[in-house]
C-alpha positions as CSV (number, residue, x, y, z in Angstrom):
1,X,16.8,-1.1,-2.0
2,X,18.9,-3.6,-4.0
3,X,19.1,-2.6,-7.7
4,X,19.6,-5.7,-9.2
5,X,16.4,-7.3,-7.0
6,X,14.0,-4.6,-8.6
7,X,15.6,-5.1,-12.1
8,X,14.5,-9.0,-11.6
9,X,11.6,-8.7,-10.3
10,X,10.7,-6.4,-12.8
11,X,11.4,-9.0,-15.5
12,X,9.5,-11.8,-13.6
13,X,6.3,-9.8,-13.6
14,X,6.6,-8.5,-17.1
15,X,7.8,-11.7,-18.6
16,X,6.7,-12.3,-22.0
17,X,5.2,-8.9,-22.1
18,X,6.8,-6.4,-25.0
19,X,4.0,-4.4,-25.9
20,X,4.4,-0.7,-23.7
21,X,0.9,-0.8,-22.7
22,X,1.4,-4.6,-21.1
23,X,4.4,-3.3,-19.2
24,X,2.7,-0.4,-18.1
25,X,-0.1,-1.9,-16.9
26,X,1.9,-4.7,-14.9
27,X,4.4,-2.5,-13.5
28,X,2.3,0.2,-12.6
29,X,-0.6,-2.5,-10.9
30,X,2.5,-4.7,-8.9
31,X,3.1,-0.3,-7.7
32,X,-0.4,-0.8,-6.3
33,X,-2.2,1.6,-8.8
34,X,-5.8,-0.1,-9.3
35,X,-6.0,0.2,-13.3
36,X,-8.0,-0.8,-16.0
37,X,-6.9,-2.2,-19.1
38,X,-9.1,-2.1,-22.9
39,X,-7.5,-4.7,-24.5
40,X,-9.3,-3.7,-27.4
41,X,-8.2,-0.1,-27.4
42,X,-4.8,-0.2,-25.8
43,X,-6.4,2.2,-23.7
44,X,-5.1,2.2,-19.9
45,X,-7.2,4.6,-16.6
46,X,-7.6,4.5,-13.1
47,X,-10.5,1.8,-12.0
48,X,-12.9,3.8,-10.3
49,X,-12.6,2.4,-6.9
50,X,-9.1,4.0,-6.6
51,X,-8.0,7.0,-4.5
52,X,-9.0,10.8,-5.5
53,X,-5.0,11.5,-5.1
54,X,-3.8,8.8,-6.8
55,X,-3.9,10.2,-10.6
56,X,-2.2,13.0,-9.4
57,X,0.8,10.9,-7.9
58,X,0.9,8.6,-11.0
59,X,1.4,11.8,-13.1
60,X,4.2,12.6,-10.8
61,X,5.7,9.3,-11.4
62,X,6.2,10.6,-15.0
63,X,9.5,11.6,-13.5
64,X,12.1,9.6,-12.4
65,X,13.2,12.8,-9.8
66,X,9.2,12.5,-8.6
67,X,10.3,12.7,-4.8
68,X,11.4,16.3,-5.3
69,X,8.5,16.9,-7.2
70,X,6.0,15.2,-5.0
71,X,6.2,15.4,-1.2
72,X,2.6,15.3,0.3
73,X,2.7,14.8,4.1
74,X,2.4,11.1,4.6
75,X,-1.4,10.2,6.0
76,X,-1.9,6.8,7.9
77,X,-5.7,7.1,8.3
78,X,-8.7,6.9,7.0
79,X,-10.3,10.7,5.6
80,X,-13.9,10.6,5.3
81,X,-14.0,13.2,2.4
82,X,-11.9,10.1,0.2
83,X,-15.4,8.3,0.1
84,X,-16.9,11.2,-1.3
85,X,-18.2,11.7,-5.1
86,X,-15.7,14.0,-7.1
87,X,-16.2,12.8,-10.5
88,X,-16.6,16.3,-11.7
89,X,-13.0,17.2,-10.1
90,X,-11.4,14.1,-10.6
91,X,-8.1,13.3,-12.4
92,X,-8.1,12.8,-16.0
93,X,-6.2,9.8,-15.8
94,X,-9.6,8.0,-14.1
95,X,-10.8,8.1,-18.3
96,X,-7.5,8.0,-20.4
97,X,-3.7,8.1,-18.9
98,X,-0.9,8.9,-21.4
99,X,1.1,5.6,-20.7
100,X,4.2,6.4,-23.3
101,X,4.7,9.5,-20.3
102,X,6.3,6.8,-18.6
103,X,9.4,5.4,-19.1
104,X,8.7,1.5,-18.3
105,X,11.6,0.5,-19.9
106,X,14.5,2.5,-18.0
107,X,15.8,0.7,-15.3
108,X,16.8,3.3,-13.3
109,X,13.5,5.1,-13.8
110,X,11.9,1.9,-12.3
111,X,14.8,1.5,-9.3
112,X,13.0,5.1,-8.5
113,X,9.4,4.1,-8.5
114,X,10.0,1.0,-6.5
115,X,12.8,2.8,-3.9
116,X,9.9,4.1,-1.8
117,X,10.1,3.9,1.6
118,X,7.5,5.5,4.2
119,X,8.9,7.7,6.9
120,X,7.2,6.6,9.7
121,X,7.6,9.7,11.8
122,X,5.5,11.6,9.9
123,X,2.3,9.1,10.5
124,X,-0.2,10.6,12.6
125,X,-3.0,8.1,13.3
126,X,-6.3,9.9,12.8
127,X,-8.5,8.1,15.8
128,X,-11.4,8.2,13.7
129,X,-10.6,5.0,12.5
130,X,-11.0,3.4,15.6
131,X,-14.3,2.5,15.2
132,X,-13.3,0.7,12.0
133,X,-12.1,-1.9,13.8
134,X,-15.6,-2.2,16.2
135,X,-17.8,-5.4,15.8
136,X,-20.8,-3.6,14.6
137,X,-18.7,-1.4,11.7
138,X,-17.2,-5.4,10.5
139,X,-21.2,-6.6,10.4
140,X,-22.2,-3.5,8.9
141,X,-20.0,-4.5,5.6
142,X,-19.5,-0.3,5.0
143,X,-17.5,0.6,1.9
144,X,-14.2,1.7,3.3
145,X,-12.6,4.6,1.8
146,X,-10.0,4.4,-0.8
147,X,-6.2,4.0,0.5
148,X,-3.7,6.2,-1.2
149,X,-1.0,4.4,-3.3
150,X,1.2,7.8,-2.3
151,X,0.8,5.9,1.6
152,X,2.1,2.7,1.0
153,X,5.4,1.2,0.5
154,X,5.6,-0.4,-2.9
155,X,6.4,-3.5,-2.2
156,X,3.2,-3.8,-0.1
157,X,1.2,-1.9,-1.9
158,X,-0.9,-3.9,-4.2
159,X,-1.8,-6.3,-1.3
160,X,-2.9,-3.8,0.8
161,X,-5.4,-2.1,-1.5
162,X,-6.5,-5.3,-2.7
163,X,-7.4,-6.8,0.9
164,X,-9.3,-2.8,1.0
165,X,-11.3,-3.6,-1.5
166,X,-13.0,-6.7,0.2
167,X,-14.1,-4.6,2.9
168,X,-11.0,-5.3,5.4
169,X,-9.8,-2.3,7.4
170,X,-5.7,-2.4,7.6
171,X,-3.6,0.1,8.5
172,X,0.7,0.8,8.9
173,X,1.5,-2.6,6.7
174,X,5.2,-3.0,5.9
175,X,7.2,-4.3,2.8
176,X,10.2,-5.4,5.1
177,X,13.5,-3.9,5.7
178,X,16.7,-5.2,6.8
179,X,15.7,-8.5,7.0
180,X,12.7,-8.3,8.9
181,X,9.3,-9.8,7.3
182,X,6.8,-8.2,5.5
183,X,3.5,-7.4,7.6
184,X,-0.2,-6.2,7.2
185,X,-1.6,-4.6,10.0
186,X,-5.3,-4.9,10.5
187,X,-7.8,-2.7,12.4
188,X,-8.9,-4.4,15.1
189,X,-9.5,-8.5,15.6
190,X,-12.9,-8.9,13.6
191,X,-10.8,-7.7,10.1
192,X,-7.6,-9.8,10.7
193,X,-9.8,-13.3,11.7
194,X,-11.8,-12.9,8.9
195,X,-8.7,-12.0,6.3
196,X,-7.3,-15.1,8.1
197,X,-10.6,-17.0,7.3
198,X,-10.2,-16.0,3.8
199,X,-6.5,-16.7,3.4
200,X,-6.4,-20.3,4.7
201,X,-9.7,-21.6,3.8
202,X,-9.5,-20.0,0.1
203,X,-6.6,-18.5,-1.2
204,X,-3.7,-21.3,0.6
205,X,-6.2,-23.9,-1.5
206,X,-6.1,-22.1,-5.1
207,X,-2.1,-21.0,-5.0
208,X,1.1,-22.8,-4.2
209,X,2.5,-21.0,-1.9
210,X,6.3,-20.9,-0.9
211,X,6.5,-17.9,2.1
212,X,5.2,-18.4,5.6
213,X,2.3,-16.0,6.8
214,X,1.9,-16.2,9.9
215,X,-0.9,-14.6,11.9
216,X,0.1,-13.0,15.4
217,X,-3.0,-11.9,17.5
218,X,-1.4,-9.9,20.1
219,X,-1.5,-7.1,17.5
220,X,-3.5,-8.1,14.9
221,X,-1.3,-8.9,12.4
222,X,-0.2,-10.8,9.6
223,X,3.7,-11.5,9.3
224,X,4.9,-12.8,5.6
225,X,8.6,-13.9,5.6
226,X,10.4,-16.2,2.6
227,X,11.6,-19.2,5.1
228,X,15.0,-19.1,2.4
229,X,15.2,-15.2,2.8
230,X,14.5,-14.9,-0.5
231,X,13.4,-11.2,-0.8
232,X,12.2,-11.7,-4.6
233,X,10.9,-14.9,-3.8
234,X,8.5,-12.8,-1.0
235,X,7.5,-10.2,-2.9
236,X,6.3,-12.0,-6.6
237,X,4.0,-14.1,-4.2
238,X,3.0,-10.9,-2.0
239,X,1.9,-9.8,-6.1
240,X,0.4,-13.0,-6.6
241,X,-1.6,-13.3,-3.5
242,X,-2.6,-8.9,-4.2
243,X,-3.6,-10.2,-7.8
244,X,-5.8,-13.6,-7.0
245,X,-7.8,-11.2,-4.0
246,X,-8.2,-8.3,-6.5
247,X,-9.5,-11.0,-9.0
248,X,-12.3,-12.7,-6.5
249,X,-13.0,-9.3,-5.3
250,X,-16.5,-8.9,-5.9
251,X,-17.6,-13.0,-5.0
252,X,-15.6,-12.3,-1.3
253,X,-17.1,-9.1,-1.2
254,X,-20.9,-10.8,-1.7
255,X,-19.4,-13.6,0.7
256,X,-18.9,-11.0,3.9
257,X,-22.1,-9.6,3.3
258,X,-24.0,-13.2,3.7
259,X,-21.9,-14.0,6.7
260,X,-22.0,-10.7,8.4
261,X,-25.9,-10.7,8.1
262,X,-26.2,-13.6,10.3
263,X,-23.8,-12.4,13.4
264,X,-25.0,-11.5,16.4
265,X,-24.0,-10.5,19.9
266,X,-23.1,-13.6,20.7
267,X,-20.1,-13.8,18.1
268,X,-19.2,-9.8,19.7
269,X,-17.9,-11.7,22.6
270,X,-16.4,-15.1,21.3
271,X,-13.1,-15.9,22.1
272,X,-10.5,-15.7,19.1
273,X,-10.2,-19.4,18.1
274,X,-14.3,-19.6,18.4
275,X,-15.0,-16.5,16.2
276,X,-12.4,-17.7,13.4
277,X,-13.8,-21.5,13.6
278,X,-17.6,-19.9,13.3
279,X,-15.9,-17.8,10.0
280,X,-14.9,-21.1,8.4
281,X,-17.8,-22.7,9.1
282,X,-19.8,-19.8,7.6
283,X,-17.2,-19.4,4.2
284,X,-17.0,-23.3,4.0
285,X,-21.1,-22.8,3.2
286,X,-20.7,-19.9,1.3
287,X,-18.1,-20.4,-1.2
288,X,-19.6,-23.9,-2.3
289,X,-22.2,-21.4,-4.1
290,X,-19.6,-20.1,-5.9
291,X,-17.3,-23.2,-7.4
């Protein structure tokens, strides 16, 4: 990864922000950290809904050597012991996290944290997650389990856990190498039609987008590429798409559950341009409530 690109996009998300805790908080969310802020306080945690691990790899992050430190085998799957309640063993950081531990203004500290890339050899797919990706799992609108920051490249990151928290199954997303474009993977067709519902009927209307995401059915995915090349062009909006999503969370979330309630056999067996005209059709109705 390009030194100079991280130092600037570094200063593009923390522009006009001096205070430690402000830096913190928007380096460490664009890392894909789910955090919580008391602007009152100055007090920073983990928002509840993150993963179990992930206040143990932020404390790693403490150090800018962390990859020597930290090497968990990589996990491209969904456990179902990360939905379980372990507030009694959880992290500390989840209530308070020590922020002036980490060293938000060291540029080569930060070159570290955001030089993460995911050897994809050591993903094994846990089949479990299949039926993720199953029409009656989408209708059921099931809270998914939390996705581990430690998993996902960090360029990537933020936008993956924040399309996770609206109920959307993804899985092996990409921040882009060597040219190629960023991409999300989704878990099967229901997931990606209805992310796609949600992009272009919702978020393509509230923010001016520059990149072009295109949506590729033959493998369920959605392919984000700066038409310029512009790597730091790609990635600020890949943080600003992450951050609107996060932001509506909980009104898409009540969206998915009105929608899915009214689905029935008939949409199991719809062709792909059908289903995705009967989701904006649906989210057209629903999201008037809402404005």
């Amino acid at each position: 990864m390009n030194t100079s690109l991280i130092e600037k996009f570094i200063e593009k998300i923390t522009h006009g922000k001096k205070e430690h805790v402000e830096r913190f908080y928007e380096i460490f969310s664009a890392r894909g950290f789910l955090l919580e802020w008391d602007r009152n306080s100055g007090n920073a945690r983990l928002a509840h809904d993150s993963h179990r691990d992930d206040g143990e790899f932020l404390e790693a992050l403490q150090h800018i050597d962390y990859k020597r430190i930290y090497h968990k085998p990589h996990w491209d799957a969904i456990d179902e012991r990360d939905s379980e309640d372990c507030s009694q063993n959880r992290h500390r950081y989840f209530d308070h996290i020590d922020i002036h531990s980490f060293d938000v203004k060291n540029i080569h500290y930060l070159t570290e944290l955001f030089t993460h890339e995911i050897p994809v050899d050591l993903f094994r797919l846990n089949w479990e997650r299949d039926r993720y990706g199953k029409f009656d799992e989408f209708k059921a609108c099931n809270q998914l389990p939390p996705i581990r920051a430690y998993d996902l490249e960090p360029f990537i990151a933020r936008l993956v856990k924040s399309i996770s928290s609206l109920g959307i199954s993804t899985w092996s997303s990409c921040e882009g190498h060597w040219g190629e474009p960023a991409y999300i993977v989704f878990d099967g067709r229901y997931h990606r039609l209805w992310f796609q519902t949600i992009f272009q009927n919702f978020i393509q209307k509230k923010l001016n987008l520059s990149c072009n995401w295109d949506w590729l059915g033959w493998d369920e995915r959605c392919s984000i590429r700066n038409p310029n090349g512009e790597i730091l062009t790609l990635y600020l909006e890949i943080q600003d798409v992450a951050r609107f999503i996060y932001d509506h969370r909980n009104i898409l979330r009540t969206i998915k559950k009105q929608i899915c309630s009214h689905l029935t056999a008939k949409h199991k067996n719809m062709k792909q341009k059908e289903l995705l005209n009967t989701f904006r059709g649906y989210f057209e109705e629903s999201i008037t409530n809402y404005q």
